[in-house]
C-alpha positions in Angstrom: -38.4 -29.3 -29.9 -35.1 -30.1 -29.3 -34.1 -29.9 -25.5 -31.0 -27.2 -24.8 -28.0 -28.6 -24.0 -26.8 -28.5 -20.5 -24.2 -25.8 -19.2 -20.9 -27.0 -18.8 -19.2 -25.5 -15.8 -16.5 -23.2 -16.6 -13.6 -22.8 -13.4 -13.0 -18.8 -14.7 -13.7 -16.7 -17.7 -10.9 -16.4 -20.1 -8.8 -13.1 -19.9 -8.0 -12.7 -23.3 -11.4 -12.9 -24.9 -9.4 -12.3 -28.8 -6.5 -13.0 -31.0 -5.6 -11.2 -34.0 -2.6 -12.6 -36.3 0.4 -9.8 -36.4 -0.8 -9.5 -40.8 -4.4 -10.6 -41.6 -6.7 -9.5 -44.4 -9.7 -6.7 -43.3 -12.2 -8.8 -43.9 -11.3 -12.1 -42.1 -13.9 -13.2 -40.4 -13.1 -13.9 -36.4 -13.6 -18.3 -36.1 -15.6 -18.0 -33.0 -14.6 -20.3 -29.8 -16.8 -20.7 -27.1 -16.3 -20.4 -23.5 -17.1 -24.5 -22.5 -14.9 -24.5 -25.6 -12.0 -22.8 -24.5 -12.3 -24.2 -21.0 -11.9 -28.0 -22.2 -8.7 -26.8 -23.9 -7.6 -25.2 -20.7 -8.0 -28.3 -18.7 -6.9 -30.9 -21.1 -3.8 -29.4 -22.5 -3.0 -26.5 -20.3 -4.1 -28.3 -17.1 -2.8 -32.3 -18.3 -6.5 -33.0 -17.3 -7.4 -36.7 -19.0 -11.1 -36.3 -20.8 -12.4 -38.4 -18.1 -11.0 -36.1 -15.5 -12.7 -32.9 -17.6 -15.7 -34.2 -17.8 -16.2 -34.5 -14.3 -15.3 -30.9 -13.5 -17.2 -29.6 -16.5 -20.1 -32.1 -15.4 -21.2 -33.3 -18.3 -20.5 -36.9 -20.0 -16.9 -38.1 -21.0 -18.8 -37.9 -25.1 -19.8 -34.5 -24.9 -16.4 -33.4 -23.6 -14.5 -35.5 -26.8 -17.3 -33.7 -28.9 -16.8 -30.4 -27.3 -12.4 -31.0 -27.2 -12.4 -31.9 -30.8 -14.4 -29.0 -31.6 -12.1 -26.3 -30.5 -8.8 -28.1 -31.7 -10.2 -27.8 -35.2 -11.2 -24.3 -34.6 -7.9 -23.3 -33.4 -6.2 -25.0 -36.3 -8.3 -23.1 -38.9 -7.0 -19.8 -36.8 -3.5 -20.6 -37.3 -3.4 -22.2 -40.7 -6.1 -19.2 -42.4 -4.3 -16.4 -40.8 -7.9 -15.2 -39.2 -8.7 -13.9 -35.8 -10.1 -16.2 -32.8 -12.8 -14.9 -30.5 -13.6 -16.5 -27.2 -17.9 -15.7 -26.9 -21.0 -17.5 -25.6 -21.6 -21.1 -25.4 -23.7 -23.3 -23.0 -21.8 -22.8 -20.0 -22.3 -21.7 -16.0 -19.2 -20.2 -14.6 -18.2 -21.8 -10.8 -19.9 -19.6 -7.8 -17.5 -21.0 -5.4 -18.8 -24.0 -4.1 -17.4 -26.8 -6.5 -15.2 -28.4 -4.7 -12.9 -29.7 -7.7 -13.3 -26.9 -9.3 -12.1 -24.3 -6.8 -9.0 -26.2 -6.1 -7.8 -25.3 -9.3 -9.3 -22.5 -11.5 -11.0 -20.6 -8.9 -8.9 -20.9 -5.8 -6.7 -19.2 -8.1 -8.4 -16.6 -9.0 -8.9 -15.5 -5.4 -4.8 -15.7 -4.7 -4.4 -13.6 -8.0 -6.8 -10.6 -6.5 -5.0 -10.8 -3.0 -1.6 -11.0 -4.8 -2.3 -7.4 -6.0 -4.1 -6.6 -2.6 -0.6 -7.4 -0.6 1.6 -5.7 -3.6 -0.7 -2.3 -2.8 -0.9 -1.8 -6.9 -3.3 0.4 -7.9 -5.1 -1.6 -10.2 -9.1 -1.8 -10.2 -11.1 -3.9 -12.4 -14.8 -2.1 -12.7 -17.8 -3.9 -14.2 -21.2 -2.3 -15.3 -24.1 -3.9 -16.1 -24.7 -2.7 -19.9 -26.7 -2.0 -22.6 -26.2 -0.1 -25.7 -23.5 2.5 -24.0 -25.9 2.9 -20.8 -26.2 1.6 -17.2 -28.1 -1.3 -17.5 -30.8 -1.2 -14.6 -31.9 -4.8 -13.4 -28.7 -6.6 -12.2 -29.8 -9.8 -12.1 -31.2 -10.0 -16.0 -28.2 -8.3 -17.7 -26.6 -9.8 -20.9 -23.5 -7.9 -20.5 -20.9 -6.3 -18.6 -18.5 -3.2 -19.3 -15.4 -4.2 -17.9 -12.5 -1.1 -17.3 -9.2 -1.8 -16.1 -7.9 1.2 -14.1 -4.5 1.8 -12.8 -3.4 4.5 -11.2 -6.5 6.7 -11.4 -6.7 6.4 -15.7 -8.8 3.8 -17.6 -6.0 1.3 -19.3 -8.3 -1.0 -20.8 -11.7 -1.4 -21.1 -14.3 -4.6 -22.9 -17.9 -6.0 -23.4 -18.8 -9.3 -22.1 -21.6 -11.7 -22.5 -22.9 -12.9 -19.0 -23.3 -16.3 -21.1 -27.2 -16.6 -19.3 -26.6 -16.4 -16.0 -28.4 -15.1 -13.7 -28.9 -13.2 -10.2 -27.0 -14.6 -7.7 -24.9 -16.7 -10.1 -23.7 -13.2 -11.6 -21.2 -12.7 -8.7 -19.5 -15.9 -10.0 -19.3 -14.4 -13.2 -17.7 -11.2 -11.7 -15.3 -13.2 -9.8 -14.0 -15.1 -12.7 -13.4 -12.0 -14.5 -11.3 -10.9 -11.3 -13.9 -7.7 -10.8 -13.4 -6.1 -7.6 -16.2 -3.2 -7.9 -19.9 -3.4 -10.0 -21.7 -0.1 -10.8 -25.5 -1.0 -11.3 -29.1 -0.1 -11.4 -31.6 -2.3 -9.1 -29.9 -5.1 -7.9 -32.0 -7.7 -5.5 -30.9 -8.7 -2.0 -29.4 -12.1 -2.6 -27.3 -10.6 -5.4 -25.8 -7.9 -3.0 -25.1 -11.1 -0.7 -23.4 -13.0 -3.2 -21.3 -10.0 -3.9 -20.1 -9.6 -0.4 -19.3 -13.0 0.1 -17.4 -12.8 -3.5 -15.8 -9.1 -1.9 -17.1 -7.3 -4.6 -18.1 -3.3 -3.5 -21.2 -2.7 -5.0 -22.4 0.9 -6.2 -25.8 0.5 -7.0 -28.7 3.1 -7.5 -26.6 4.3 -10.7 -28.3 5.3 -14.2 -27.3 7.0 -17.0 -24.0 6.6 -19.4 -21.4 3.7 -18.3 -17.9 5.6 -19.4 -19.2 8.4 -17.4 -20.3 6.4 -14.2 -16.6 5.4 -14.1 -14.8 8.4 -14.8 -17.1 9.8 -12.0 -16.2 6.4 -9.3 -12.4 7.2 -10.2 -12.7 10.9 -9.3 -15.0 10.3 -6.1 -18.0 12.0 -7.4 -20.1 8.9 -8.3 -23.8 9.8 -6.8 -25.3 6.1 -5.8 -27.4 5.0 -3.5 -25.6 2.8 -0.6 -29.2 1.2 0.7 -30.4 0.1 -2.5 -32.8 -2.9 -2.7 -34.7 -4.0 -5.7 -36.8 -7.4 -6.2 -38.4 -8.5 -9.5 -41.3 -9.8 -9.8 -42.5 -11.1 -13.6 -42.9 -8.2 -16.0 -44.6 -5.1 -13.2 -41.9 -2.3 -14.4 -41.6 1.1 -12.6 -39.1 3.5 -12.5 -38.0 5.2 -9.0 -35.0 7.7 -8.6 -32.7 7.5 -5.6 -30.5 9.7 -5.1 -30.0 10.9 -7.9 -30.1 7.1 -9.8 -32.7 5.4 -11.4 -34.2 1.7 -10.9 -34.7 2.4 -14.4 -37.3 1.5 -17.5 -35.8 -2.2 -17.0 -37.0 -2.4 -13.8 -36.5 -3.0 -10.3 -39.9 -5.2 -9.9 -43.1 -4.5 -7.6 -40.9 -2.5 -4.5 -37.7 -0.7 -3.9 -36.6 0.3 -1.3 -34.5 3.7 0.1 -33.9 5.3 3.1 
């Protein structure tokens, strides 16, 4: 069996995630660019980064990044030339928590002066994620596959898209959030560590939540959102259980072997 190929690290999720020509055919099929993808275009000709200088902040060898560079050039040139749509999805790829020295000096550091540049200007803008699964809260935090992520402004939903976590995992989810510039996460079960990460990523966390997504965050824009502030879920191989606090769920997904409420 071939052995998976290591995660490239990624400084911050794209923001655009798709790009549609102005005139296009209805059945052109999206060419699909992946996230590790996208990143080594970012660094090499948005950034001016050499490949030698990529591969060390994508940590992988200076081949795979000429492999990986040459990739996505010829994607994005059968985009242009064919007229069809490009879609930034999946790939093997871990997004920065934080810590990465080289990395937060560019991609991530600025990702924190773009949230406080909207903190200082007072807009009221609010980027909400939800863990997600077919339309519904998804109820283990730390294995969710996707997010729901809303843009509000000014008390009305403005935008609103599914993303793939790309594998990550637990704790390493806040860094996803981060990159994605999320500044509140409505969830299930969520573990300790997870709600730490969060913190130290200043996320608010509304946990304890169940039940339909678009609803949740109509209800967190109008104040009414029932969640449980003491929630506290571990998970422990495949023992499942469902407990309800205040009025949320832990959820058929489960929250492990013990939750805890007050």
């Amino acid at each position: 069996m071939p052995r998976p190929p290591k995660r490239r690290l990624v400084c911050h999720y794209p923001q655009s995630l798709e790009f549609r020509p102005a005139e296009m055919s209805e059945d052109a099929r999206p060419v699909i660019l992946t996230v590790d993808e996208y990143e080594s275009i970012r660094l090499i000709d948005r950034e001016g980064l050499s490949q030698e200088a990529c591969s060390e902040q994508m940590g992988v060898a200076r081949t795979t990044v000429q492999k990986i560079y040459d990739g996505a050039r010829r994607k994005i040139a059968v985009a242009l030339v064919d007229g069809r749509p490009l879609r930034i999805e999946g790939g093997a790829y871990r997004l920065c928590s934080g810590d990465n020295t080289a990395c937060c000096s560019g991609g991530c550091y600025k990702q924190v002066l773009f949230r406080q540049y909207y903190q200082t200007k007072g807009e009221t803008i609010m980027r909400i994620a939800v863990t997600y699964e077919n339309g519904q809260i998804f109820q283990h935090f730390g294995h969710t596959e996707q997010f729901k992520i809303y843009d509000v402004q000014d008390g009305t939903i403005v935008s609103q898209q599914v993303v793939d976590t790309g594998g990550q995992g637990h704790g390493a989810l806040a860094g996803v959030l981060l990159a994605m510039h999320v500044d509140t996460l409505i969830c299930g079960g969520i573990g300790g560590g997870a709600q730490a990460a969060l913190a130290s990523a200043g996320i608010t966390l509304y946990g304890g939540v169940s039940g339909d997504a678009d609803q949740a965050v109509q209800a967190l824009i109008s104040g009414s959102l029932v969640y449980n502030p003491n929630i506290q879920c571990s998970h422990h191989g495949e023992h499942h259980h469902g407990h309800h606090h205040h009025g949320g769920s832990c959820g058929s997904h489960g929250c492990g072997s013990s939750c805890g409420h007050e």
